[in-house]
N, C-alpha and C positions, 0 to 999 in steps of 0.2 A: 161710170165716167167721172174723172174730177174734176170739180167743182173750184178752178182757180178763183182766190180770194173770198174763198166760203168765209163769209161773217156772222156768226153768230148772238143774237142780243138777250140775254136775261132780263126779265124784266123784275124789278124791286117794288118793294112797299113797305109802308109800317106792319112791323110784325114779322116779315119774313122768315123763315128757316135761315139762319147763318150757313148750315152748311148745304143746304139745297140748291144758294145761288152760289156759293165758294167753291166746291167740288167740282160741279160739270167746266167752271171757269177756271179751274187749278187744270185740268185737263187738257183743255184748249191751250194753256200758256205753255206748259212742256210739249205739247205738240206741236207747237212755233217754233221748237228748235229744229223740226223737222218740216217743216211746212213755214216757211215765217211770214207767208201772203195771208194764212188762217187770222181770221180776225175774230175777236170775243169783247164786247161791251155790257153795260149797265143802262137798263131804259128806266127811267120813273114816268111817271105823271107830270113832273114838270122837273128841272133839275138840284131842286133842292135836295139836302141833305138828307135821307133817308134812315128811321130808326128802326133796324130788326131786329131780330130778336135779341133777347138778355142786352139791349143799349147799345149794340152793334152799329157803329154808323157806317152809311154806304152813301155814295155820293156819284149820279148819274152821270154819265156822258151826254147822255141826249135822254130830252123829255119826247111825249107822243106825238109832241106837236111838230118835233122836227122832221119826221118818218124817214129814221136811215133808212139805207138801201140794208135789208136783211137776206138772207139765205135759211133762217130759221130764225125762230122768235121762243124762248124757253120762259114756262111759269114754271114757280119755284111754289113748295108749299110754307106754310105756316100759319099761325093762330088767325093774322090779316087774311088770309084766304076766305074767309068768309066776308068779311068784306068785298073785297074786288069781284063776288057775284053780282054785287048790288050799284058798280061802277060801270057808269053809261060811256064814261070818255072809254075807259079801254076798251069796253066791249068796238066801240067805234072804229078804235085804232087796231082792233083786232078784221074788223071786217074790211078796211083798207088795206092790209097786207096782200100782196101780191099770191095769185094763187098757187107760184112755185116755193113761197115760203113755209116751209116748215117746223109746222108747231107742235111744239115737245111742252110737254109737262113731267111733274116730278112731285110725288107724294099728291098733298088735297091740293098742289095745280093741278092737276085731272080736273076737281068741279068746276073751275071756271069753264072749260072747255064743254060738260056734261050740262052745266048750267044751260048754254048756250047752243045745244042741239048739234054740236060739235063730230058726239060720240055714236050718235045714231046711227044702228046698224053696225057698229064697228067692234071690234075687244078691246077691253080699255081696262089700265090696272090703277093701283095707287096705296098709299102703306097699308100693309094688309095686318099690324100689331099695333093694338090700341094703345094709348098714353091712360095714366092714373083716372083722367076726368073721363077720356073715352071710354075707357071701364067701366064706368058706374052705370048707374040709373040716369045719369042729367048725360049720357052720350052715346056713340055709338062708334065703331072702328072706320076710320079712314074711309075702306073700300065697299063698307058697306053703306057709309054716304054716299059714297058713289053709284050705288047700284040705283037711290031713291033719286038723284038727280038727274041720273041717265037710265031711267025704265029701259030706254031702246036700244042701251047697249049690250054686250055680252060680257058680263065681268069676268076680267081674268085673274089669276093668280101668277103666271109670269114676273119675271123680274123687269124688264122689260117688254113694253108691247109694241111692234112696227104696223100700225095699223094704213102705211101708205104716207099720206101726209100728216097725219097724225100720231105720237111717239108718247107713249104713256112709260111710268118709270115708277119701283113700288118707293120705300122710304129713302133718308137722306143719304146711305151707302148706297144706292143704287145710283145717284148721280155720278159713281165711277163707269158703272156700266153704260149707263146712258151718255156720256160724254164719249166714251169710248166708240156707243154705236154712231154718234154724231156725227165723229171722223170720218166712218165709213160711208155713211151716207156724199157725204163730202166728195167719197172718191179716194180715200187713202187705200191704199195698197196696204193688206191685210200684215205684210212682212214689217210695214213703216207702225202700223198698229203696236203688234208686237212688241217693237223696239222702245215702243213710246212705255208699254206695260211695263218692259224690264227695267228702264228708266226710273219708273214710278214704284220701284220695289213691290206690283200687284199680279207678281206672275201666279200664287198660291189662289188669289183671290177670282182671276181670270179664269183660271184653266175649270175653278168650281161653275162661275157663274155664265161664260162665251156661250152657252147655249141653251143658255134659261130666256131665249128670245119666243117669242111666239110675233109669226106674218100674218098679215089677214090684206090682201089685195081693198083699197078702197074706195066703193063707189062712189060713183059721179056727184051722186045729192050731199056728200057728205065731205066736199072736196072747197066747197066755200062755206060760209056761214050765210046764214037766212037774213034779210033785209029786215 
């Protein structure tokens, strides 16, 4: 069913992946030509100016404290991801979201969610190719933090994972797919997809990845976050 004036919010930080929060957002915006109720913003911590990664400035529309009205709520990964496990306000402003919001992650945004008992019970993905550091001896790959953060969940290797209210996504190219499944959740009509794909020159890209999705129905315990 669609979802008139689906609003989507990314949220930012220092550090963030540039193209973690740019992609699923570049998505949204050529899908406004086809949809132009579809809404997509920037949440911070407050609305200051934000530095991601490599000096990347971003600059919110609304901080936590304003609590748009969402229809999903997207973490983005990057090196500050580890941080934002140890951030009380978000966690806060994550437990006030409404329980038809839906929250998507993309790369190490998984652990905040994993952090936070999020993933229990559920499959849940996130970059599954290590970086230089994550290679070595001082790290470890993406998803296999993942698996130490969320014991209770079921790691996947998926490109995407629809775990119900929860939407896991592997590295920053996947934020094509994941935007894409966004829409659909939304309510777009798979032909309006399509069109948006042909638009977007990712028809090669599409036809590999449209069914590297993995469902998992998700129960009840795992439909809010724990007080």
């Amino acid at each position: 069913m669609r979802t008139p004036g689906f609003r989507l919010g990314i949220y930012v930080y220092q550090d963030a992946e540039v193209m973690d929060v740019s992609i699923p957002y570049g998505v949204f915006s050529v899908a406004r030509r086809y949809a132009p109720d579809l809404g997509v913003f920037l949440v911070g911590e407050t609305r200051a100016p934000i530095q991601a990664a490599a000096g990347f400035t971003l600059v919110p529309r609304y901080a936590v404290d304003d609590r748009p009205a969402l229809d999903a709520f997207l973490m983005p990964g990057g090196a500050g991801a580890r941080d934002e496990l140890h951030n009380p306000r978000l966690h806060d402003y994550l437990r006030a979201l409404p329980p038809h919001c839906l929250l998507a992650a993309l790369g190490t945004g998984a652990w905040l969610y994993g952090r936070l008992g999020l993933l229990d019970g559920l499959p849940a993905t996130s970059r599954k190719e290590p970086d230089p550091i994550e290679a070595s001896h001082l790290g470890q790959a993406p998803l296999d933090r993942l698996a130490a953060l969320a014991p209770a969940s079921r790691i996947s290797r998926a490109r995407v994972v629809d775990a119900g209210r929860v939407l896991t996504a592997g590295g920053a190219a996947a934020g094509l797919d994941l935007g894409l499944h966004l829409l659909r959740r939304a309510g777009l009509a798979q032909d309006v997809v399509e069109d948006i794909v042909r638009v977007m020159e990712y028809q090669h890209g599409h036809r590999h990845y449209r069914d590297d999705i993995e469902y998992a129905a998700a129960p009840a315990r795992a439909a809010s976050l724990p007080a």
